[in-house]
N, C-alpha and C positions, 0 to 999 in steps of 0.2 A: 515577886514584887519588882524586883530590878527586868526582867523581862516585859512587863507591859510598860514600865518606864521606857525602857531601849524603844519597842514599838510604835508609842504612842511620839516619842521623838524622831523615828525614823517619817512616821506618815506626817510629823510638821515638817520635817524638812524637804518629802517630797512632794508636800502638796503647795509651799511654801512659795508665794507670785502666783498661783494659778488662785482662779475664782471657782468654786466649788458652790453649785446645788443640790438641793435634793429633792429627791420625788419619792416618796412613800405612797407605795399599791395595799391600800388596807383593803377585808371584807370582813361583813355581818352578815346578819340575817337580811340586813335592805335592802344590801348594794355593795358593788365595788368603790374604794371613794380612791383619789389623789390627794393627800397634803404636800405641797411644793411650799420651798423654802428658799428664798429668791431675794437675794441683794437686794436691797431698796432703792441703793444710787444708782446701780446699773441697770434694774428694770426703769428705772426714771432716764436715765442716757438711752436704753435704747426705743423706750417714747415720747422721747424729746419733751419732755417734762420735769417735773417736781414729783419727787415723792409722794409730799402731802395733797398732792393735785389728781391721783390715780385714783381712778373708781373700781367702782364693781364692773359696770361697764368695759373698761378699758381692758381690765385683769382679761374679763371673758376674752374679747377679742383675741389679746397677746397669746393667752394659750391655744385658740382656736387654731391661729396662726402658727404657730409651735410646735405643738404637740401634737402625735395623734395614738391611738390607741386601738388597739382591734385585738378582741378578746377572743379565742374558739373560730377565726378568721370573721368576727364580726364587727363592724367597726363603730365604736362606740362613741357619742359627742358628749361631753361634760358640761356640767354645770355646775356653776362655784355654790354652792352653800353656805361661806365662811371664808371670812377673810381678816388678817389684823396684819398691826405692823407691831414686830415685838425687836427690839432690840437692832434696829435698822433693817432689819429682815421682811420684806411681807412672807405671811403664813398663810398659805393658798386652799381650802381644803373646796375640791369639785368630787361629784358623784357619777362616774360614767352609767350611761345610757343601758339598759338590758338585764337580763335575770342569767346567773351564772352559778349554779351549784354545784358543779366542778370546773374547773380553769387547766384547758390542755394545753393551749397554747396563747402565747402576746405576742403580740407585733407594736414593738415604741418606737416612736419617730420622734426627736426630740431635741430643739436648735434651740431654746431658751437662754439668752444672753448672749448667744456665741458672735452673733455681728457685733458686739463690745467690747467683747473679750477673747482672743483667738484663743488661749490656752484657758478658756473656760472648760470645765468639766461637769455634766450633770450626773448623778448618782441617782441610779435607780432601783430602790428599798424594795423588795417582794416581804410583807409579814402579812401572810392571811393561809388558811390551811395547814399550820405546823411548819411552814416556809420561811427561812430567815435568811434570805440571798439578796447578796446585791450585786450590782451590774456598774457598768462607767458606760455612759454616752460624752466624745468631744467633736469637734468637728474633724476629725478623720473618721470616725465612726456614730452617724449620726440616730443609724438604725437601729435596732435589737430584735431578733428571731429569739426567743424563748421557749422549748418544748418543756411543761413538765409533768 
């Protein structure tokens, strides 16, 4: 008990001023999806907008712009199927492009907030295939080679 207590305080106080997302890489039988978990204010600063003013429209764009992803060296486009705003958060859930029944390799590109936040960090979740791995993309490191 006192062990995840130390840990769970060691990772506030190192994450602690930095802006932290996440990117969750799910798969079923449909598809590979993305759920991103994305500041509210600072997706709105860096669209020069309001929160409650962001569309479905806008979201696509911004990840377009963002993100990219290429599965088995194929490069795959998303589309959001889902979207909320929970907790100041929006909750991004896209379905990359393509049929994958096994996953050798990812290539993530990944600059979401960083023009806002220089010591932003995005977290990138692998849970699909008995796979429970995660990765850090910041802006010193914006890419990810994944072999698995």
């Amino acid at each position: 008990m006192m062990l995840k207590f130390f840990f769970a305080f060691t990772l506030a106080c190192f994450f602690h001023g930095n802006n932290i997302a996440k990117f969750t890489i799910t798969k079923d039988a449909t598809g590979l999806y993305i759920i991103a978990n994305l500041d509210a204010s600072d997706l709105a600063l860096d669209l020069n907008g309001e929160a409650q003013d962001i569309t479905i429209e806008d979201l696509q764009t911004y990840l377009y712009k963002h993100t990219v992803y290429v599965v088995n060296n194929q490069h795959c486009s998303q589309s959001i199927t889902d979207f909320k705003i929970e907790q100041d958060h929006f909750i991004v859930t896209s379905k990359l492009s393509g049929e994958f029944n096994k996953i050798h390799t990812l290539r993530i590109k990944n600059t979401a907030l960083i023009k806002v936040n220089t010591k932003q960090s995005n977290i990138i979740e692998l849970r699909f295939d008995g796979l429970y791995r995660d990765f850090l993309i910041d802006e010193n490191q914006p890419i990810l080679n994944i072999t698995l």
